[in-house]
FILO-531518 format. One record per residue (C-alpha): residue number from 1; residue in one letter; x, y, z. Coordinates in nm, 3 decimals. Each point is the difference from the previous one (the first is absolute). Example, Ala and Ser with C-alpha at 12.3 -4.5 7.8 and 13.67 -1.06 7.14 Angstrom:
REM residues 2
(pt 1; A; (1.230; -0.450; 0.780))
(pt 2; S; (0.137; 0.344; -0.066))
//
This chain:
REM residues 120
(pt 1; X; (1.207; 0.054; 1.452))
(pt 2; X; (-0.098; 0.083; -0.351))
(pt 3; X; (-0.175; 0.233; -0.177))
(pt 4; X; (-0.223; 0.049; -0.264))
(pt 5; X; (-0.034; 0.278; -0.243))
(pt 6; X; (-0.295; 0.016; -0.242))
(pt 7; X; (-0.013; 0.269; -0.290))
(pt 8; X; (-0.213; 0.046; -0.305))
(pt 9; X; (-0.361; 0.048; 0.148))
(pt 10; X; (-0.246; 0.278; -0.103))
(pt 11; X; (-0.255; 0.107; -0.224))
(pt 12; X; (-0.140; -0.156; -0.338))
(pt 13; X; (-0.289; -0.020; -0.268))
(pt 14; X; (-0.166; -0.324; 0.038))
(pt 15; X; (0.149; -0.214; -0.301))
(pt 16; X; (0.333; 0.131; 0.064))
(pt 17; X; (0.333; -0.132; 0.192))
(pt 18; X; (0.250; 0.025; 0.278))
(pt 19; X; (0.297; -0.179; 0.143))
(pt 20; X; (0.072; -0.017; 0.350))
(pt 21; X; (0.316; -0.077; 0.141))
(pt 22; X; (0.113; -0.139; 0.297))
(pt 23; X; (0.387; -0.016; 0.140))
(pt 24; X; (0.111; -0.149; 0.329))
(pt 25; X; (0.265; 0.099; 0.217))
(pt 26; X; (0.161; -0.106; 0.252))
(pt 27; X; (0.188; -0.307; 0.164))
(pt 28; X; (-0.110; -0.292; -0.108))
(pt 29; X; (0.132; -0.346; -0.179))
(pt 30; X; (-0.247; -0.022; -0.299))
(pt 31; X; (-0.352; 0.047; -0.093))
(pt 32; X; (-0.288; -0.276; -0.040))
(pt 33; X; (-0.318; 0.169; -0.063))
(pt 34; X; (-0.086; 0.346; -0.133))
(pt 35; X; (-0.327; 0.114; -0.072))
(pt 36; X; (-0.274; 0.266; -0.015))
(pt 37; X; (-0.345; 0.021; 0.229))
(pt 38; X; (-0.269; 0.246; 0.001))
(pt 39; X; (-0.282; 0.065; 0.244))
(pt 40; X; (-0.298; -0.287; -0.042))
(pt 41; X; (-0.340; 0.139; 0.066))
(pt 42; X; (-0.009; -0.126; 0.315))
(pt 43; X; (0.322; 0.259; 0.041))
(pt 44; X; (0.180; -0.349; 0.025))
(pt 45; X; (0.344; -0.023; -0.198))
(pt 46; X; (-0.072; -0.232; -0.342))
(pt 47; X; (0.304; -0.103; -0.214))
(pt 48; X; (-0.004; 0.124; -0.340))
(pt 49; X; (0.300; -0.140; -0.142))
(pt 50; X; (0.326; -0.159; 0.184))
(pt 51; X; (0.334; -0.199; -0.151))
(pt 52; X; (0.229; -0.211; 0.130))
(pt 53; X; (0.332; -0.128; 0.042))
(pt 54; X; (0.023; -0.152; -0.434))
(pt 55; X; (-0.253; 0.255; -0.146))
(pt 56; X; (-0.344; -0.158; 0.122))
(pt 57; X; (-0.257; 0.206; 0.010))
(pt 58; X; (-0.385; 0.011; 0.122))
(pt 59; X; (-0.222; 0.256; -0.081))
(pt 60; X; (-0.349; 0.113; 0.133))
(pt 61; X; (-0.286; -0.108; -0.269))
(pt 62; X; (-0.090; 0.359; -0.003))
(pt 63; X; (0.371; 0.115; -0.167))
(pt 64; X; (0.029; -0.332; -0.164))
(pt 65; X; (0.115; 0.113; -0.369))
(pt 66; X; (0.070; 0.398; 0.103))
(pt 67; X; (0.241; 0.006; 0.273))
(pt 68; X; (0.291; -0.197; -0.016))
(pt 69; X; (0.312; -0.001; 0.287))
(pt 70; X; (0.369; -0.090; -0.070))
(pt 71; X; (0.306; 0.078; 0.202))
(pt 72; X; (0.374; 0.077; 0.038))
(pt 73; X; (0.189; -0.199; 0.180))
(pt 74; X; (0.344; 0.217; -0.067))
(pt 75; X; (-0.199; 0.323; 0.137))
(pt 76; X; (-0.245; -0.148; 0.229))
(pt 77; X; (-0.337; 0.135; -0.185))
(pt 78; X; (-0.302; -0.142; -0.066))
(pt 79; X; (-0.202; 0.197; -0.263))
(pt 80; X; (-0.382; -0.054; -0.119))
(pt 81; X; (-0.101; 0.093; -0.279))
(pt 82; X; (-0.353; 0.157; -0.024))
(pt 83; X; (-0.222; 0.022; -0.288))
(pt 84; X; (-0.332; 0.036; -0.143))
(pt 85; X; (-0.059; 0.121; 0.314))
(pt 86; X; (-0.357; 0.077; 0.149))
(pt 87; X; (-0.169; 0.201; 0.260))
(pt 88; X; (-0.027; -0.269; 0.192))
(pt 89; X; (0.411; -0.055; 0.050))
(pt 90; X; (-0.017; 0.311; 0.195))
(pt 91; X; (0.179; -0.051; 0.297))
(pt 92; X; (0.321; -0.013; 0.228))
(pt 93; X; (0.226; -0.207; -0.105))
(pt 94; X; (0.238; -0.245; 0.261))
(pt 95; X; (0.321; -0.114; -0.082))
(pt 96; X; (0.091; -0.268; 0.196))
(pt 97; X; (0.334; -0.252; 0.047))
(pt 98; X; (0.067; -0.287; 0.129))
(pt 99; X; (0.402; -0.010; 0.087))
(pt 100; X; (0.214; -0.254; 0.113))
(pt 101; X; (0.251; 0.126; 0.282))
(pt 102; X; (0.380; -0.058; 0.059))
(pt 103; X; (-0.137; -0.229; 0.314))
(pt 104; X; (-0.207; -0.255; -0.253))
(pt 105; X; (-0.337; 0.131; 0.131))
(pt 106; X; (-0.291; 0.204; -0.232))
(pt 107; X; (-0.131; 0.325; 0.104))
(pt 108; X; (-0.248; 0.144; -0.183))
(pt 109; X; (-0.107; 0.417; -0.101))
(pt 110; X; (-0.167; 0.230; -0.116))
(pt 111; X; (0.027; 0.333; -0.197))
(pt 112; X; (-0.194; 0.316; 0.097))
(pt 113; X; (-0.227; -0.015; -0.325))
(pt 114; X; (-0.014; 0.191; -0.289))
(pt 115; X; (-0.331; 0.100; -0.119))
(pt 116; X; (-0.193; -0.080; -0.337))
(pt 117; X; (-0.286; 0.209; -0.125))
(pt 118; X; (-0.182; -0.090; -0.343))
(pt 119; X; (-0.250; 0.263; -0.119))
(pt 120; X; (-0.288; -0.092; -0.247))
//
């Protein structure tokens, strides 16, 4: 079981910047994957940035040159950093983990969201 914790949401003038945190909890043998989603148009989940196990990274082309994610592996927190932001970014954000149990297996979850809301 593990959970995540997001922080660092709320309001801000388009042009300007937040950081969102994420920190997992729980039992668990290490993390892969960490990474942020938002709410597609089609109310569908869409990545907007993830990194892996040695620092990859993949971003959405939208965020491409604004956002950028990192981690820490000693605290188990994935940040993303968010600027230049537009109206447009406005939206919940997902944390989400994929963890490697004490059995071998991968389980994966989600945090509760942490909304984003750019003004013009």
């Amino acid at each position: 079981q593990v959970q995540l914790v997001e922080s660092g949401g709320g309001l801000v003038q388009a042009g300007g910047s937040l950081r969102l945190s994420c920190v997992a909890s729980g039992s668990f043998a290490a993390i892969n994957n960490m990474g942020w989603y938002r709410p597609a148009p089609g109310k569908q989940r869409e990545l907007v940035a993830s990194i892996a196990i040695g620092d990859r990274t993949n971003y959405a082309e939208s965020v491409k040159g604004r956002f950028t994610i990192s981690r820490d592996n000693a605290k188990n927190t994935v940040y993303l950093q968010m600027n230049s932001l537009k109206p447009e970014d406005t939206a919940v954000y997902y944390c989400h983990v994929d963890v490697v149990t004490w059995m071998g297996t991968t389980r994966s979850y989600w945090g509760q969201g942490t909304p984003v809301t750019v003004s013009s």
